[in-house]
PDB file as gemmi writes it, atoms N, CA and C in Angstrom:
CRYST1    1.000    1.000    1.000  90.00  90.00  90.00 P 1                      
ATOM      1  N   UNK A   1       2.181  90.436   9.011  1.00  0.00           N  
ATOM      2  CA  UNK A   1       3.092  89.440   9.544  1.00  0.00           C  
ATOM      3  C   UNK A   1       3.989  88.965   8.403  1.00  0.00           C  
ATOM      4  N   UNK A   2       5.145  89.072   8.834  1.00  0.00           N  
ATOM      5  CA  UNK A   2       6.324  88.406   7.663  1.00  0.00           C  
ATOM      6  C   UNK A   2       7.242  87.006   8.087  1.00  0.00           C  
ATOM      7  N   UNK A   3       7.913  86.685   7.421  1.00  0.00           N  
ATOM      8  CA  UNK A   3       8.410  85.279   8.054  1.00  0.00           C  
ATOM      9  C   UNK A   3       8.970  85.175   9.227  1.00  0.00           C  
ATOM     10  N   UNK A   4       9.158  86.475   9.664  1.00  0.00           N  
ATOM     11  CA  UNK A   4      10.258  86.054  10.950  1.00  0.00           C  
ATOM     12  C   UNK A   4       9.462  86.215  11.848  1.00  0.00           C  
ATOM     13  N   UNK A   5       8.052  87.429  11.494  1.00  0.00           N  
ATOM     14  CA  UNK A   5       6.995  87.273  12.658  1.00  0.00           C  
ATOM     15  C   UNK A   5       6.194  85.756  12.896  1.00  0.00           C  
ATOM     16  N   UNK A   6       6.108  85.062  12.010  1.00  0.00           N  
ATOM     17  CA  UNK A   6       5.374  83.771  11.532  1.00  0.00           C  
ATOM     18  C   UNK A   6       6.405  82.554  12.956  1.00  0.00           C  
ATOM     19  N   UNK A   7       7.833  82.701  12.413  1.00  0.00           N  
ATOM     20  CA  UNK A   7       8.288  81.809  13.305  1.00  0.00           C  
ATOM     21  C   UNK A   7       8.969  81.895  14.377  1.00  0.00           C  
ATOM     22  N   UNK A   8       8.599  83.512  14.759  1.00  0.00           N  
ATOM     23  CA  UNK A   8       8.519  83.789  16.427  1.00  0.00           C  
ATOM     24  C   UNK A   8       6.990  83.202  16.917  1.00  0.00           C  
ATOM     25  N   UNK A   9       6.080  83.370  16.262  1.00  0.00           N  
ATOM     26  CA  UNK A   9       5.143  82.777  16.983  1.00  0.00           C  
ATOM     27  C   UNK A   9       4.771  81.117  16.863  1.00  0.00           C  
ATOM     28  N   UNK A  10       5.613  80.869  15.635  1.00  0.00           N  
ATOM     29  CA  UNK A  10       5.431  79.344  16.163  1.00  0.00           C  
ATOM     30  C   UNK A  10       6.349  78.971  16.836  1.00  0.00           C  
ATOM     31  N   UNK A  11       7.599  79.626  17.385  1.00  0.00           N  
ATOM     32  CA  UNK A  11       8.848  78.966  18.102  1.00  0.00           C  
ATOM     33  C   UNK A  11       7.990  79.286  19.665  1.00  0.00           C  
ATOM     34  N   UNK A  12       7.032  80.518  19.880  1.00  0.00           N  
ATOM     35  CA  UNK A  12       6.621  80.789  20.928  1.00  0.00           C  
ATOM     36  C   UNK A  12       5.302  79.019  21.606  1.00  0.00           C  
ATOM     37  N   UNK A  13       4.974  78.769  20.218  1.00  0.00           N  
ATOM     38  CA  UNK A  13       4.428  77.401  20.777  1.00  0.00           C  
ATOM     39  C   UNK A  13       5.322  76.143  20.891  1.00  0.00           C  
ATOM     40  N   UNK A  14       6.101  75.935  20.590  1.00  0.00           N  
ATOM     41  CA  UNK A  14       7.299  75.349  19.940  1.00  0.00           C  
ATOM     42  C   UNK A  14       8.454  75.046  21.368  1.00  0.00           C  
ATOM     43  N   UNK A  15       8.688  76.085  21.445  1.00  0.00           N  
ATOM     44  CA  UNK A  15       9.677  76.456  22.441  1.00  0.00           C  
ATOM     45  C   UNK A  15      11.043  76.551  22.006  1.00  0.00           C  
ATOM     46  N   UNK A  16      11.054  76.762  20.753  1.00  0.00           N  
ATOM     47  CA  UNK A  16      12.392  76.531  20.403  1.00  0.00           C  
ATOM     48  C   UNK A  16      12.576  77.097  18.645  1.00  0.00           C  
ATOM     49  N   UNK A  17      13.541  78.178  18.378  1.00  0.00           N  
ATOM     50  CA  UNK A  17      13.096  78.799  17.314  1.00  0.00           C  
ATOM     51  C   UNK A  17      13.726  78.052  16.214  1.00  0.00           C  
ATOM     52  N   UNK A  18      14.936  77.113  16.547  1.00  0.00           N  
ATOM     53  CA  UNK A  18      15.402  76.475  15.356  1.00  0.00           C  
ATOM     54  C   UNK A  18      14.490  75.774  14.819  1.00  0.00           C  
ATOM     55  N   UNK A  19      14.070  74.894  15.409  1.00  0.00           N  
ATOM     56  CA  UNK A  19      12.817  73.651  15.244  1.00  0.00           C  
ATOM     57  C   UNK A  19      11.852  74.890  14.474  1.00  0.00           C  
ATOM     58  N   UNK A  20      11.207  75.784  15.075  1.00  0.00           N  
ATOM     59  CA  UNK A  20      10.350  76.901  14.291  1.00  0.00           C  
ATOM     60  C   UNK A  20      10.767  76.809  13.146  1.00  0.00           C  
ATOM     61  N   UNK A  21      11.955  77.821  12.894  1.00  0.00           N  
ATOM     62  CA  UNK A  21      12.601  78.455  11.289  1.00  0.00           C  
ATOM     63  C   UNK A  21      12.356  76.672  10.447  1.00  0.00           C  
ATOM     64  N   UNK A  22      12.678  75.643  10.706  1.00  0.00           N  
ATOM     65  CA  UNK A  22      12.824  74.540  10.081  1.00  0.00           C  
ATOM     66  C   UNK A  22      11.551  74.123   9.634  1.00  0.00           C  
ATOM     67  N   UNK A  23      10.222  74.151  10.469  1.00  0.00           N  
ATOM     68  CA  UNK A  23       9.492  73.764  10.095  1.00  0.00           C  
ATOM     69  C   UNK A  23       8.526  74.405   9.150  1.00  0.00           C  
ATOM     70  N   UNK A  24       8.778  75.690   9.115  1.00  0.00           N  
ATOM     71  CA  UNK A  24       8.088  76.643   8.713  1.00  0.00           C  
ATOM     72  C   UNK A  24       8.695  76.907   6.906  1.00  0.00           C  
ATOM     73  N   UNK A  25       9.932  76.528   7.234  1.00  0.00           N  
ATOM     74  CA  UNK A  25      11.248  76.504   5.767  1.00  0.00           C  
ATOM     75  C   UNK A  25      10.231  75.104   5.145  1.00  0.00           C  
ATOM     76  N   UNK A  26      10.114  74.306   5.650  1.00  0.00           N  
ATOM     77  CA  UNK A  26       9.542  72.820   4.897  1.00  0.00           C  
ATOM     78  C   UNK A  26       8.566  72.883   4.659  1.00  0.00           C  
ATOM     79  N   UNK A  27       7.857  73.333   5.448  1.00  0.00           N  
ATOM     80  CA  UNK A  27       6.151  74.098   4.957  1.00  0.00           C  
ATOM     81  C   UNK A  27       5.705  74.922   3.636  1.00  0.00           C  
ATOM     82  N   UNK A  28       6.741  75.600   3.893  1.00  0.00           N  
ATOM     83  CA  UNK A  28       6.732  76.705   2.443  1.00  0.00           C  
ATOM     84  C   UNK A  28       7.174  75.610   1.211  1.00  0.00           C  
ATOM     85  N   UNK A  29       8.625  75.239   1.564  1.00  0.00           N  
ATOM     86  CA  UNK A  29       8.926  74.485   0.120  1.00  0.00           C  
ATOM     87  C   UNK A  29       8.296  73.347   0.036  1.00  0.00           C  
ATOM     88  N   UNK A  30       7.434  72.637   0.817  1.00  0.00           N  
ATOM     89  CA  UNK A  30       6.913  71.692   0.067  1.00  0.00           C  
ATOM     90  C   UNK A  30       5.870  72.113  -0.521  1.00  0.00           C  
ATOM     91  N   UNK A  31       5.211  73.510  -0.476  1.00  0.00           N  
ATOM     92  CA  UNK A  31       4.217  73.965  -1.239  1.00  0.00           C  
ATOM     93  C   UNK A  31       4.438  74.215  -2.272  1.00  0.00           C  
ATOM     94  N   UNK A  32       5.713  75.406  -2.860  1.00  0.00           N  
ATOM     95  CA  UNK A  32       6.466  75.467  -3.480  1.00  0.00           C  
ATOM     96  C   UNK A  32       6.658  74.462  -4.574  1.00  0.00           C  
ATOM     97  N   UNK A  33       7.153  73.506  -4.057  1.00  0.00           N  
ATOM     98  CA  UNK A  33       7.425  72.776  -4.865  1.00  0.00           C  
ATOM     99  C   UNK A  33       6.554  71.543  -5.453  1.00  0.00           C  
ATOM    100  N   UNK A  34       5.702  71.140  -4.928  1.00  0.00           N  
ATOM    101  CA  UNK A  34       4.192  70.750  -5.103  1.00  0.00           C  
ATOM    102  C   UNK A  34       3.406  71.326  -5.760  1.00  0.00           C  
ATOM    103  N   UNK A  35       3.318  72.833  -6.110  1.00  0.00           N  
ATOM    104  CA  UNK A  35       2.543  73.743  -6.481  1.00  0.00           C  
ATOM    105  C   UNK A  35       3.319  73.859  -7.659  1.00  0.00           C  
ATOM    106  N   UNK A  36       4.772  74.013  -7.707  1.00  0.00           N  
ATOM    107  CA  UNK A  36       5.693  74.114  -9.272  1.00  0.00           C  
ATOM    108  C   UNK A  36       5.357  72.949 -10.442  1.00  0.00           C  
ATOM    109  N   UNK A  37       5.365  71.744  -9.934  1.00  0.00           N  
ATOM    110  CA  UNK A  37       5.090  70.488 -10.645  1.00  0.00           C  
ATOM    111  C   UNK A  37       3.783  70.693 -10.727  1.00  0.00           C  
ATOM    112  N   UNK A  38       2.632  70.959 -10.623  1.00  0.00           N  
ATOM    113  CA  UNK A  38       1.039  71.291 -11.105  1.00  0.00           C  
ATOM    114  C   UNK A  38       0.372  70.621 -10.543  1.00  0.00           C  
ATOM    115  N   UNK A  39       1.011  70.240  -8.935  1.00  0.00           N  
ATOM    116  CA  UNK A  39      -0.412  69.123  -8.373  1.00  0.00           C  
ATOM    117  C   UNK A  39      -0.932  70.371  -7.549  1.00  0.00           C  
ATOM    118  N   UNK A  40      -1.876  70.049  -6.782  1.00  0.00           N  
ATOM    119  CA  UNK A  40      -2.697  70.785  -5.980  1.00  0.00           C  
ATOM    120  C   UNK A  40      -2.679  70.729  -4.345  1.00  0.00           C  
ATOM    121  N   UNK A  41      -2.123  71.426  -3.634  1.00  0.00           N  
ATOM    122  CA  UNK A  41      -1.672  71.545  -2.181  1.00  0.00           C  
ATOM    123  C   UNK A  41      -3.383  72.349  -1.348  1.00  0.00           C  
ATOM    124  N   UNK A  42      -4.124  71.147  -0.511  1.00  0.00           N  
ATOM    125  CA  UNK A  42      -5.033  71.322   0.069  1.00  0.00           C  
ATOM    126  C   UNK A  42      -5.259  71.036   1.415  1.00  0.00           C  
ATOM    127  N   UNK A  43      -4.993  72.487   2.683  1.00  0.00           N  
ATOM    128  CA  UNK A  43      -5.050  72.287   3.454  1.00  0.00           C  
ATOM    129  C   UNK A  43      -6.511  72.386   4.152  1.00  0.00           C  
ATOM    130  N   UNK A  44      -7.314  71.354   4.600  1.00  0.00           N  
ATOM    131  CA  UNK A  44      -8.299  71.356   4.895  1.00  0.00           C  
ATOM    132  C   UNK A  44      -8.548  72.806   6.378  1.00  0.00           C  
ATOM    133  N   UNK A  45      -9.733  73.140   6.117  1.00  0.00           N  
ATOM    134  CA  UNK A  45      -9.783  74.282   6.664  1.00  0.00           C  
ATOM    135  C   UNK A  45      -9.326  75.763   6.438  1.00  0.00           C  
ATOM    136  N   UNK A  46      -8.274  75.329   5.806  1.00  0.00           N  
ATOM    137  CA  UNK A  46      -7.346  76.395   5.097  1.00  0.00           C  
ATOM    138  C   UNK A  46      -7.379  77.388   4.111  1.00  0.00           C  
ATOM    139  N   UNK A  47      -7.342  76.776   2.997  1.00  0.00           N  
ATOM    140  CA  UNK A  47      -7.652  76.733   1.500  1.00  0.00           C  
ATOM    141  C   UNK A  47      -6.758  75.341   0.929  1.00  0.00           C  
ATOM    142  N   UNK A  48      -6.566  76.358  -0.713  1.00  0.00           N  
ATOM    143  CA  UNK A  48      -6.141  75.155  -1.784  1.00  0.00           C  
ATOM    144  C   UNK A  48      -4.661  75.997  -2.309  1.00  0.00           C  
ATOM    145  N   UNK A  49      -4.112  75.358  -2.158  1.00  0.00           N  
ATOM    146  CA  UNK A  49      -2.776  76.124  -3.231  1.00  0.00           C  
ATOM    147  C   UNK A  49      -2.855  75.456  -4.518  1.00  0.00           C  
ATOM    148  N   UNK A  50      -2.718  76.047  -5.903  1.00  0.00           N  
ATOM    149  CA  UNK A  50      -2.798  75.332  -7.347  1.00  0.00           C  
ATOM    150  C   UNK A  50      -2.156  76.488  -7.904  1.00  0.00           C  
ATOM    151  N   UNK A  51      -1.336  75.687  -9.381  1.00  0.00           N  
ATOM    152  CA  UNK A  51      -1.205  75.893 -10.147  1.00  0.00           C  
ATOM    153  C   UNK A  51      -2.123  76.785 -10.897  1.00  0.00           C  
ATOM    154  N   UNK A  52      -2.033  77.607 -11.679  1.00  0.00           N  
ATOM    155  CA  UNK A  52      -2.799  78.077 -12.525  1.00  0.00           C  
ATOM    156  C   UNK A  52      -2.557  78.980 -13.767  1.00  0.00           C  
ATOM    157  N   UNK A  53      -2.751  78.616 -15.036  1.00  0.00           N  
ATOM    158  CA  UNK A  53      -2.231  79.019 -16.665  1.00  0.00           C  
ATOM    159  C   UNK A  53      -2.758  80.509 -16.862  1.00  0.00           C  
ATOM    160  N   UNK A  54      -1.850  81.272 -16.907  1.00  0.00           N  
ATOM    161  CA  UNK A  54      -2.452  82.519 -17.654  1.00  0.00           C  
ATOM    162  C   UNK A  54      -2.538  82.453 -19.316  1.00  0.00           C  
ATOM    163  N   UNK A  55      -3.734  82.600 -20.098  1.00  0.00           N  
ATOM    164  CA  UNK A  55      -3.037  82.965 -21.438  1.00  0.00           C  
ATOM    165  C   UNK A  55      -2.812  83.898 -21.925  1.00  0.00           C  
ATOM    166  N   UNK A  56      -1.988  83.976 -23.121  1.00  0.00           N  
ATOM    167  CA  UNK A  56      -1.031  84.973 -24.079  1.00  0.00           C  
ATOM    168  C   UNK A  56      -2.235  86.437 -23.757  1.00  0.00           C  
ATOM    169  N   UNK A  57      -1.815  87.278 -23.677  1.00  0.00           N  
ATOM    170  CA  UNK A  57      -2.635  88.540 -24.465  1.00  0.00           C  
ATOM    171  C   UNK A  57      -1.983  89.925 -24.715  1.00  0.00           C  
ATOM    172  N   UNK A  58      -2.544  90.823 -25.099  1.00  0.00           N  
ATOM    173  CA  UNK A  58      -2.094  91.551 -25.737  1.00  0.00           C  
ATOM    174  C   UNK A  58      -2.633  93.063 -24.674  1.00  0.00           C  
ATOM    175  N   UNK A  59      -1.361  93.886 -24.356  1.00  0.00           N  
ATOM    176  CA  UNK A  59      -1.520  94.660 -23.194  1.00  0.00           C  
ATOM    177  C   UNK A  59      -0.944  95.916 -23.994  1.00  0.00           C  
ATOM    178  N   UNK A  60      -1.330  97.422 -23.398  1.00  0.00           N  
ATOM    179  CA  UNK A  60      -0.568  98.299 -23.856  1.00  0.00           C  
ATOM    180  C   UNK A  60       0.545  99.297 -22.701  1.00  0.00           C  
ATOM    181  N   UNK A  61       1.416  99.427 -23.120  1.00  0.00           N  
ATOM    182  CA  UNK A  61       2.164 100.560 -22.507  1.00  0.00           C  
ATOM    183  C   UNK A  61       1.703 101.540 -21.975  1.00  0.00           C  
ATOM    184  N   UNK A  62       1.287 101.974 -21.071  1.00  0.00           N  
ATOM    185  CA  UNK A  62       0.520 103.235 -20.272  1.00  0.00           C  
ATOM    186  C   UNK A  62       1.447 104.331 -20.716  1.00  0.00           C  
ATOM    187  N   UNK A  63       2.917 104.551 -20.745  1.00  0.00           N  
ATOM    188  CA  UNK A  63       3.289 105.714 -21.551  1.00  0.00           C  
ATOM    189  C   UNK A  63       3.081 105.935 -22.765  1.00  0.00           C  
ATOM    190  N   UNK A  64       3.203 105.000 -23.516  1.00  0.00           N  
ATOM    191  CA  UNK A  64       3.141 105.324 -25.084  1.00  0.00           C  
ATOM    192  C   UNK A  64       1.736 104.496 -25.994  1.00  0.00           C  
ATOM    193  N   UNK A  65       1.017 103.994 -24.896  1.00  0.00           N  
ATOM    194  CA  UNK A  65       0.274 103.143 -25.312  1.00  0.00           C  
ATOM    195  C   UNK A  65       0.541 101.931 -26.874  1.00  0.00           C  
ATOM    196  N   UNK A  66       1.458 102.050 -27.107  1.00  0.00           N  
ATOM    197  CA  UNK A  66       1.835 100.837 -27.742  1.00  0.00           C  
ATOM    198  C   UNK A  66       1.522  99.595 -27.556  1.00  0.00           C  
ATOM    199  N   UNK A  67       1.379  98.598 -28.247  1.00  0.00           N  
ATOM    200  CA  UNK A  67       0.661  97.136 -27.507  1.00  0.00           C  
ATOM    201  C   UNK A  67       1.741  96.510 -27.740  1.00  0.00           C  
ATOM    202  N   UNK A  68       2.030  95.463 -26.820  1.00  0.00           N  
ATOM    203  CA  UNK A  68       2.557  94.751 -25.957  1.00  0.00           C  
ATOM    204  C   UNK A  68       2.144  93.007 -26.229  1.00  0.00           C  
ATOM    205  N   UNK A  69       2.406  92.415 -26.364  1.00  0.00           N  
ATOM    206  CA  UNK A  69       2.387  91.379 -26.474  1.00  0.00           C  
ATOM    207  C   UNK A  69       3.072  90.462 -25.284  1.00  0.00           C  
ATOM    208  N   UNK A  70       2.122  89.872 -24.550  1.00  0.00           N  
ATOM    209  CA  UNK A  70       2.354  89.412 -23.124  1.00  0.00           C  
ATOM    210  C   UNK A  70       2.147  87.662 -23.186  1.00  0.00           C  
ATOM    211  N   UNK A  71       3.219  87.075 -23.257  1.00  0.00           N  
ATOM    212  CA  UNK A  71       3.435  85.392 -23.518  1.00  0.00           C  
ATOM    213  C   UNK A  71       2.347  84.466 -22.282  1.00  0.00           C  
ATOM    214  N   UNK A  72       2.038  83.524 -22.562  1.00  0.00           N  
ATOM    215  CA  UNK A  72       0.851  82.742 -21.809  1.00  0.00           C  
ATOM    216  C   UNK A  72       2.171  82.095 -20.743  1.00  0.00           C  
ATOM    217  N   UNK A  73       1.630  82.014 -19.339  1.00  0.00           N  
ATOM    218  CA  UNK A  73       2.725  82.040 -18.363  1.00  0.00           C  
ATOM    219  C   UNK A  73       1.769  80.969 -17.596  1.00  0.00           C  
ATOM    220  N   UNK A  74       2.432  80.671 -16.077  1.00  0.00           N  
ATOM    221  CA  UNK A  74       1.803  80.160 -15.037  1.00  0.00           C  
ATOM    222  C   UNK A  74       1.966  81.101 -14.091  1.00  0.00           C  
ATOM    223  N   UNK A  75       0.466  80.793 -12.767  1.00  0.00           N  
ATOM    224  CA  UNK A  75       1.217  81.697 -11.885  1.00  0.00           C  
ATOM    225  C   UNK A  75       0.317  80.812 -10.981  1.00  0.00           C  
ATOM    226  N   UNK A  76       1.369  80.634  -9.096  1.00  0.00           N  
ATOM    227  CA  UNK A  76      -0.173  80.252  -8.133  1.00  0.00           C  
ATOM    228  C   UNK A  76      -0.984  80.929  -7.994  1.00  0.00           C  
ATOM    229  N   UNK A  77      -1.754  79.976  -6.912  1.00  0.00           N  
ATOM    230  CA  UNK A  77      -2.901  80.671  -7.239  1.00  0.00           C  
ATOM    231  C   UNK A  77      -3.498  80.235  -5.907  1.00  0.00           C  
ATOM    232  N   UNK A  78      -4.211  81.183  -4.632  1.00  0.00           N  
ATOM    233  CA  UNK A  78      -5.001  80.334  -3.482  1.00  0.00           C  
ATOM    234  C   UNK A  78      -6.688  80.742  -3.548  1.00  0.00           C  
ATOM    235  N   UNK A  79      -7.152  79.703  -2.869  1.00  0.00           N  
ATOM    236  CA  UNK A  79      -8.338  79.852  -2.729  1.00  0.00           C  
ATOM    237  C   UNK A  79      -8.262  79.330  -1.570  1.00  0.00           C  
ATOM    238  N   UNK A  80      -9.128  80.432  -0.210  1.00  0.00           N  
ATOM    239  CA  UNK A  80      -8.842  80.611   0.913  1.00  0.00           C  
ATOM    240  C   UNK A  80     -10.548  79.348   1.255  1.00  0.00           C  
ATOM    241  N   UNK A  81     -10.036  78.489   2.148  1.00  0.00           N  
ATOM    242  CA  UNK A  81     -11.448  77.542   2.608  1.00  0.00           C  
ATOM    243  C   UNK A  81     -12.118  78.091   3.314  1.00  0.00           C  
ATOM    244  N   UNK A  82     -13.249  77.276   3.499  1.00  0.00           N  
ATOM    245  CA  UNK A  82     -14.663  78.479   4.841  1.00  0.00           C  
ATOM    246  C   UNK A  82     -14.556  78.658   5.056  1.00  0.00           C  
ATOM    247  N   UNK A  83     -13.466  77.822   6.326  1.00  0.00           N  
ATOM    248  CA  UNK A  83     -13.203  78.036   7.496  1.00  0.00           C  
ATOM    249  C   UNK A  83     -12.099  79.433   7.986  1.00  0.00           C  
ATOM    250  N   UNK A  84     -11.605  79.156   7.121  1.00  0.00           N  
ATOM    251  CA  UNK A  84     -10.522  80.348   6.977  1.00  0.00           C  
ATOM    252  C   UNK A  84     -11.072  82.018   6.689  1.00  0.00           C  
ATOM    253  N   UNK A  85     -12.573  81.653   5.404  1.00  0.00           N  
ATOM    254  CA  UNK A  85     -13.357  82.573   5.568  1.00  0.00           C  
ATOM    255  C   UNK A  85     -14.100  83.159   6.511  1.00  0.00           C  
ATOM    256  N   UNK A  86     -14.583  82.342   7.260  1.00  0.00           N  
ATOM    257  CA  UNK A  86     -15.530  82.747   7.891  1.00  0.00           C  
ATOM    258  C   UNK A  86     -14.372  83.193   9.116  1.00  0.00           C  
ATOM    259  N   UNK A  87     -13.656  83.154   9.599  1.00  0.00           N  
ATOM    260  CA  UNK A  87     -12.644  83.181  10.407  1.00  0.00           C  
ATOM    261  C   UNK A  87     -12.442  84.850  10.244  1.00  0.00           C  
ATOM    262  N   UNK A  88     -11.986  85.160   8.670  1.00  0.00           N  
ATOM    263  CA  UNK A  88     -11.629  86.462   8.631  1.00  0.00           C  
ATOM    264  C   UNK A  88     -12.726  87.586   8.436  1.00  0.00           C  
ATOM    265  N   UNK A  89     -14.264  86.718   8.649  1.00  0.00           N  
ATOM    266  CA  UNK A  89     -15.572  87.496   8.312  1.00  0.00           C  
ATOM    267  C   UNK A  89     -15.729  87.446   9.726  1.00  0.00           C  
ATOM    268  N   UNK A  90     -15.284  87.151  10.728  1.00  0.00           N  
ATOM    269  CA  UNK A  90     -16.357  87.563  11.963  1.00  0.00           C  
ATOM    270  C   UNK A  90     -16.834  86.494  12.497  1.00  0.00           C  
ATOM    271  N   UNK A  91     -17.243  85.482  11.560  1.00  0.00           N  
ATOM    272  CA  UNK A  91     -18.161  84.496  11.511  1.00  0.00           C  
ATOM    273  C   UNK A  91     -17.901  83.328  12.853  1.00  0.00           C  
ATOM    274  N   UNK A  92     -16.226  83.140  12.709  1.00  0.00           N  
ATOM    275  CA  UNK A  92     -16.289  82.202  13.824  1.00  0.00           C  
ATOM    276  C   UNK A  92     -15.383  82.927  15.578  1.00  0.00           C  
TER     277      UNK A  92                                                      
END                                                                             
């Protein structure tokens, strides 16, 4: 499923796809942007959206194997909740 499949099916509960595309646009960027500043976005049942620090290390080139020097970055990061687990295990 990609975004436009996402807000055909919520315009299909919705009834209406502008209201869809809009809500679904505010959904994302307030994660986005909640998640950029380093707080922690937790949808109960869901998971957790966070921030999270990679550090510096040192990688090699698969052609020439040369090493690489790879700068300490951020990247998100989810951790999917039970419910969401158990959801995609069968479970519920």
């Amino acid at each position: 499923m990609n975004k436009r499949d996402l807000i055909d099916a919520i315009s299909d509960r919705l009834g209406d796809k502008k209201t869809a595309t809009e809500a679904v646009n505010a959904v994302l960027d307030a994660i986005q942007q909640t998640v950029a500043k380093g707080d922690k976005v937790a949808i109960t049942g869901f998971g957790v959206f966070e921030k999270s620090e990679r550090a510096a290390r040192t990688a090699r080139n698969p052609a020439t194997g040369a090493a690489i020097d790879v700068p300490a970055s951020f990247v998100p990061k989810f951790r999917p909740g039970a419910d969401f687990k158990a959801l995609v295990n069968g479970d519920k």
